[in-house]
N, C-alpha and C positions, 0 to 999 in steps of 0.2 A: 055707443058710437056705431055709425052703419056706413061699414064699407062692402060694397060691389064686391063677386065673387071674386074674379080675376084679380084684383088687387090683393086678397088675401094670400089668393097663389101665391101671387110673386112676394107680397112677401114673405111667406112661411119658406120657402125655397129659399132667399136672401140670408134666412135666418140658421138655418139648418147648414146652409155654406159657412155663415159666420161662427159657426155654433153657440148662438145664443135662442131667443125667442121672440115671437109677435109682439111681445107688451115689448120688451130691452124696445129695437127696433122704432115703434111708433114712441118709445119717451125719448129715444137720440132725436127721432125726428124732432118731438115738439119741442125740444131744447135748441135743433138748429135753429127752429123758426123763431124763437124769441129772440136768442142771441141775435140773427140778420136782423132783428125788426129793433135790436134797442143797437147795433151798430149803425143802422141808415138814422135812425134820432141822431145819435153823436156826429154823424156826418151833415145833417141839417142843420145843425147846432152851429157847426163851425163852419159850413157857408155863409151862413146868416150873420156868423160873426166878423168874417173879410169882409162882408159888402157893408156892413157895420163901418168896420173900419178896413178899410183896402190894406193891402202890403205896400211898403214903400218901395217904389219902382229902384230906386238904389242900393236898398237891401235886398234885394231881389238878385239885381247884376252882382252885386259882392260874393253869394253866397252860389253862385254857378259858378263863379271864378276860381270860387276855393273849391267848388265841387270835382272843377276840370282840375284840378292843381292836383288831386286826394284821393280823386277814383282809380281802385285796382285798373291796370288794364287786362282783359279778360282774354 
């Protein structure tokens, strides 16, 4: 893998803050990235699946109502 000076900087500095290392570091990264990439699947998933089939505008208003009934107030 070939990364640019400056980015090694930053991260060997990142790493030595955290105390860990350049590999830990770039394997959190490439774990973020997979996880965002199979959470936007699961979120395509279930757009695809309302317009599929919509929410019933009824069920919809019920469940605000109970929402305003239920929510702490903060």
């Amino acid at each position: 893998m070939q990364l640019d000076d400056e980015l090694v900087e930053r991260l060997d500095r990142l790493a030595e803050t955290e105390g860990t290392n350049r590999s830990e570091l770039l394997r959190r990264g490439a774990s973020a990235v997979l996880e965002a990439a199979e959470l936007r699947k699961a979120d395509r998933s279930l757009r695809d699946a309302y317009r599929r089939v919509p929410q019933d505008p009824a069920l919809v208003a019920s469940a605000q109502r109970l929402a305003a009934r239920t929510a702490p107030e903060w």
